[in-house]
N, C-alpha and C positions, 0 to 999 in steps of 0.2 A: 494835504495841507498846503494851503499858499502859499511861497516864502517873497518876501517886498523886498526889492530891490535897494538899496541904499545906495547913498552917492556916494561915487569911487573916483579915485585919482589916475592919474597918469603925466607922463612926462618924456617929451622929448628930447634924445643927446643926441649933439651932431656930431661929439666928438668922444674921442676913447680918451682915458682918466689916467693912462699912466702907457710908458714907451713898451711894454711887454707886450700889454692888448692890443696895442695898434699895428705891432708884427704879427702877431698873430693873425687880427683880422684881416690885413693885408695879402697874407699865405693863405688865409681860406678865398677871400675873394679873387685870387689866382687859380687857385684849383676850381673853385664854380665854374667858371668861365672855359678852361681848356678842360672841356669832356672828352673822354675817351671814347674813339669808334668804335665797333666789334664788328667783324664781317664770320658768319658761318655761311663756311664755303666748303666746295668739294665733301667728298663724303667720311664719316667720321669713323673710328674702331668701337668695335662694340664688347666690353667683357659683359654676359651675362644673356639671359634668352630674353630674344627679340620683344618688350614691350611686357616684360615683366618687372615687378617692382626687386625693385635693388640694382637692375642691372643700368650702367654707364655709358655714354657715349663723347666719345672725345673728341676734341677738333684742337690739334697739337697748335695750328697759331689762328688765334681768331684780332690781332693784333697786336700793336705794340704802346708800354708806356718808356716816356728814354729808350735805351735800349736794350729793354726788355721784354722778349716775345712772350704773350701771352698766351697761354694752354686754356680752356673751357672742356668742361667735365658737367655735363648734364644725365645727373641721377634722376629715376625716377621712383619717388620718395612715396605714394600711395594712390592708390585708384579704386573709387567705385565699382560696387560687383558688376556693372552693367556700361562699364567704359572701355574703351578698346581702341590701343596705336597700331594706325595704320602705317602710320610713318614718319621718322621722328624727325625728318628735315625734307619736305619737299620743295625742290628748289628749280622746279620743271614750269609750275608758275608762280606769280606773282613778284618779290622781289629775291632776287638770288642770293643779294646778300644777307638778309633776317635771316631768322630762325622759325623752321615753319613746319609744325607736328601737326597731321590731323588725329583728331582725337576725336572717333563715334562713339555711339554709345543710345539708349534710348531707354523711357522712365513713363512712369504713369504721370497725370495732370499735378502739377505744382511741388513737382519732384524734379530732382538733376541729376546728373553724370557729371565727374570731373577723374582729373589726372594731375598728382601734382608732382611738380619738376624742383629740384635742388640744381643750380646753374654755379656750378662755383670754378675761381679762377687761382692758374698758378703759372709761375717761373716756370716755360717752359724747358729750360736749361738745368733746371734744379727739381725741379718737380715740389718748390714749397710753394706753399700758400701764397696768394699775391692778392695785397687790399689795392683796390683801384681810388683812383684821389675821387671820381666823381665820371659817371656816364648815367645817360639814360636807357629805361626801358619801355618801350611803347610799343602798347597793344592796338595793331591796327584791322581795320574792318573790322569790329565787335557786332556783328549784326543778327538776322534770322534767317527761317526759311522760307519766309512770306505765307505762314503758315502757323503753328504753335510754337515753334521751336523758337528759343533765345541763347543765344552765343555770351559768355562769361569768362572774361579774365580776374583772377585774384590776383594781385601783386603786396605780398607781406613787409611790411615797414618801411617801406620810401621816406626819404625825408620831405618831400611834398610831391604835390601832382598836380599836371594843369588838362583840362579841356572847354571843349568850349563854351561860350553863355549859355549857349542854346544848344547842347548837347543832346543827343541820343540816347546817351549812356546814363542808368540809372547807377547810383553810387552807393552803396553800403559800407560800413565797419563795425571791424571787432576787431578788439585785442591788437590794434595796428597791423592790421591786413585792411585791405581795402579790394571790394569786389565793384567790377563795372559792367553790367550786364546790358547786353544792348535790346533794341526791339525785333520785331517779328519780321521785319522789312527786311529785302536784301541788298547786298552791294556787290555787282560784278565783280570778281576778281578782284587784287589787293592793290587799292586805292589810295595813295598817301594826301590825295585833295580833300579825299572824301572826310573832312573831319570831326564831324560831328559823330563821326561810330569810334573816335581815336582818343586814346587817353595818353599822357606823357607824365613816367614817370622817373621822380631825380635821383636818385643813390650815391652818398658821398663814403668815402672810406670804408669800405669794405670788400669783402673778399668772396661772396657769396652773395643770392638773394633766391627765396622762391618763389615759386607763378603756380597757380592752380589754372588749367582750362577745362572747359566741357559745357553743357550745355543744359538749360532748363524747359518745360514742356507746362506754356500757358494758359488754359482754356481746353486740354485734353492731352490723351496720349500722344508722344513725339517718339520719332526715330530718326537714325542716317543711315545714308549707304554711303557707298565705297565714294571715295575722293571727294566728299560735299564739305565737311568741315574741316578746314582748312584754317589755321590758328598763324597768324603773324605777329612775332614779336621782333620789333626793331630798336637793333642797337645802334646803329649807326647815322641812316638818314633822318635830318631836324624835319620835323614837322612845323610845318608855316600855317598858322591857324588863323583863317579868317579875321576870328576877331582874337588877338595876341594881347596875352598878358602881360603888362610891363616890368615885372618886377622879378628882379635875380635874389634869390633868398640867399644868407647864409645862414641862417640857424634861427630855432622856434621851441623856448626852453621854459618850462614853470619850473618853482620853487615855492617852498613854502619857506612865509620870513614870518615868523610868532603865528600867530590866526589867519594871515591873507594871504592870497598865493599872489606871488610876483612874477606874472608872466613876461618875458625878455626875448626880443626878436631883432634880425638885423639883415638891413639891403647892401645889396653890393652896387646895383644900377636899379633907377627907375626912371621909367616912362612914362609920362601922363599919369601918374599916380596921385587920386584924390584920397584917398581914406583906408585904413583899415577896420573890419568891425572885430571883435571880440565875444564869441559865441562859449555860452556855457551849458552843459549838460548833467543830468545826474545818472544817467546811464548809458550812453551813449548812442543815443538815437534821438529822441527827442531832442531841441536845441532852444534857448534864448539866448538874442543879444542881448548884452548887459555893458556894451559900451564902444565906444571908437576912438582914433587916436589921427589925427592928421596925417598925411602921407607927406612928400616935398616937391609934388610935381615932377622936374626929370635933375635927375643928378647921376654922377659916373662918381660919386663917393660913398665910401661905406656909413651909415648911416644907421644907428640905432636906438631902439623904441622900448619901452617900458609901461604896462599897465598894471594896479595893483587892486585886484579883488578883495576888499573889505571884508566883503561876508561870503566867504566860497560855503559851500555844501560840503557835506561830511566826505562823499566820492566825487570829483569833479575830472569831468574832461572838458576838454578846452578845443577850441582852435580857433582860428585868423581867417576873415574873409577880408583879401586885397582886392579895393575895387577904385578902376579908374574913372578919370572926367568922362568917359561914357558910356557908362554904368555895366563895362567888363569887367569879371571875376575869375577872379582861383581861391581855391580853401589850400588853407596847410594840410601839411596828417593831424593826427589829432595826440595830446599831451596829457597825461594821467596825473590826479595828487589826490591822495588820502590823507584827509586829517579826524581820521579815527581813532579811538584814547589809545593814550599811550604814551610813553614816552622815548627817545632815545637819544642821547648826547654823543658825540664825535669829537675826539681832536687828531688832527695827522701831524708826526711831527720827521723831519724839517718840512716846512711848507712856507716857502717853493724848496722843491728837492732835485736831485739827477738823478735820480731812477730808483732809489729808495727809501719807503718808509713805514712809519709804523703808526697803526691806527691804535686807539685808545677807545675801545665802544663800550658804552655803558646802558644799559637797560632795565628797562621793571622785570622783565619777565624770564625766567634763570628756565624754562621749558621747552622753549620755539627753537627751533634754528635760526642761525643767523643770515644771510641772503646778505652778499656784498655784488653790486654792479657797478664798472666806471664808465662811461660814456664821454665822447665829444664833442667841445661845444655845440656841435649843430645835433645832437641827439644821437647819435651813433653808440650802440654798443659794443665797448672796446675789449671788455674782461666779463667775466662771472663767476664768482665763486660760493656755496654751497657751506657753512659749517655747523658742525652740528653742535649740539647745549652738550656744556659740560659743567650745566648747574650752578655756575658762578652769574655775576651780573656784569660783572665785566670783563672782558676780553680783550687781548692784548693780540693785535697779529701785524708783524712783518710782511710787508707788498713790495713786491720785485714789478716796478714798472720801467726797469732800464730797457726795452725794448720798444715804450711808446716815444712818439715826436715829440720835441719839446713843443708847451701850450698848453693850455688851461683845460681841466677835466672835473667832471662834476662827480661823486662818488657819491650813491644810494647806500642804504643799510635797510634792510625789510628784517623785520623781527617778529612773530605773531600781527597782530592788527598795528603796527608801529610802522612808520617810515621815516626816516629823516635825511636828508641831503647833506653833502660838504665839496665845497668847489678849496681844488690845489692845483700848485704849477709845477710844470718838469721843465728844469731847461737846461 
């Protein structure tokens, strides 16, 4: 079935609407900007057998934020019957300080091998969890074997990624993972110029992130041997992209307000910045633009954007293509909304609160469990909790969020085919 497009609005703010938001957005476009290095260096403790799943490898300081050393704990979380670590940091070539596993492995034609890694960080003085404000991760040399073979990084929920116009790397998603699979071509050794095989990815507040690597097999059987694939993930050195995206994100959020989804986004700096497009999907592969919003050329002010989808689709995903005066791009991740029947109403009371409150959730459907997530304005999730029916339609629960930052948080409720949104403040 066709669906026609209909004309849609949009509107730009250059300014925030009340002194609350504009600390906040102040604070996040601080953190954008001072990313955190990682260096994996020297060699790590291992509990478990060598390049089995479950087993850990440590690196006690892979930097610092304030004065807080940081510990990294790379689990490896599942692998391919047909994938195999040869070594889970070789640091003999390419850059010493990434993080560099080869990972072989070999598949019949238009099949893979992967291995996928849990990379989580903590106090290394305390040994608790430690959310990092914002660092990148970047997959470098994504390439082949000049031959069948294709080299594959997944990197799971970034809040965006940039590479280049004219990149290498073919891009896929699901589920907010994003895989970047490069071509058959090779690249000497690990090349931080070479960037068209390199992808950069951002992560804001969080304490954890996973990567899948390994490889696919083109047009026939592929295999490796000993020391060929060789996986670079860098956390520390920027890559300088030829052609450079201008624009420093801090956050890329839909909502649903009555029937339209109100997608909201916001720069902290731009460069050369002509336009953004507004791409919709109903499954997330397929894509149309269905509209654009002016950019403001170069500005070092925070600056935010608002488009409002009239007619969304029953399942919609969404994202932003920022493109400058010459005609350079990046895409966001991409942003989910279901307006599938159903209904569900929210109130949170006090709202704005200090660290406690209580939800009031009301629903059609006394069967489903209930599903609560809070996130950060820039999409981060913060909390998740799980509860089950207890045959009533509404629900009454207490949230202990004295542990989160003071600032604005958006709170989902999934219930059977139902979603609804509620945006509150901590301060």
């Amino acid at each position: 079935m066709a669906i026609g497009i209909q004309p849609l609005q949009f509107k730009t703010m250059k300014t925030t609407i009340n002194i609350l938001f504009t600390l906040l957005i102040v604070f996040l476009a601080f953190e954008t900007e001072a990313q955190i290095q990682l260096k994996f260096t020297g060699t790590p403790s291992v509990s478990g057998t060598a390049g089995a799943v479950g087993t850990k490898y440590t690196w006690s300081n892979v930097g610092t934020t304030g004065s807080t050393t940081i510990k990294a704990v790379i689990e490896i979380i599942s692998k391919s019957s047909t994938a195999s670590l040869e070594h889970i940091d070789q640091s003999s070539t390419g850059s010493g300080d990434a993080w560099q596993p080869i990972v072989n492995g070999s598949q019949t034609s238009g099949n893979c091998w992967s291995m996928e890694f849990r990379v989580r960080f903590y106090n290394s003085s305390t040994n608790e969890r430690l959310s990092l404000s914002s660092f990148k991760a970047q997959g470098i040399d994504i390439d082949g074997d000049g031959d069948k073979l294709r080299e594959f990084n997944r990197f799971d929920n970034p809040a965006s990624y940039s590479v280049e116009s004219n990149s290498y790397l073919t891009t896929t998603y699901s589920s907010g993972n994003y895989t970047f699979k490069g071509p058959t071509s090779v690249v000497d050794g690990i090349d931080l110029t070479k960037t068209r095989y390199i992808v950069s990815c951002l992560y804001s507040n969080t304490d954890s992130l996973n990567i899948v690597l390994g490889g696919c097999c083109d047009g026939g059987s592929c295999s490796t041997f000993s020391g060929t694939r060789l996986h670079s993930i860098n956390f520390k050195n920027a890559v300088t992209y030829n052609d450079p995206v201008p624009v420093t994100w801090l956050y890329f959020n839909i909502e649903k307000n009555g029937l339209a989804a109100e997608i909201t986004w916001a720069t902290a700096t731009e460069i050369n910045n002509s336009h953004f497009e507004v791409y919709r999907s109903g499954n997330g592969l397929t894509w149309e633009k269905i509209g654009s919003v002016k950019g403001n050329g170069n500005s070092n002010s925070v600056l935010e954007y608002e488009f409002i989808d009239k007619n969304p689709l029953v399942l919609n995903f969404y994202k932003l293509k920022q493109v400058d005066f010459d005609g350079k791009f990046e895409y966001t991740a991409i942003r989910v909304v279901d307006f599938k029947a159903g209904k569900i109403t929210i109130q949170g009371y006090p709202n704005p609160n200090q660290g406690q409150m209580t939800l009031d959730i009301n629903r059609e459907s006394t069967a489903d469990p209930v599903q609560v997530d809070i996130s950060d304005i820039q999409g981060n999730v913060i909390l998740a909790e799980t509860f089950e029916p207890n045959g009533s339609q509404n629900l009454i629960m207490p949230l202990d969020i004295s542990a989160f930052r003071n600032g604005l948080y958006i709170l989902r409720v999934i219930s059977g085919q139902s979603t609804q949104s509620y945006k509150f403040t901590k301060f």
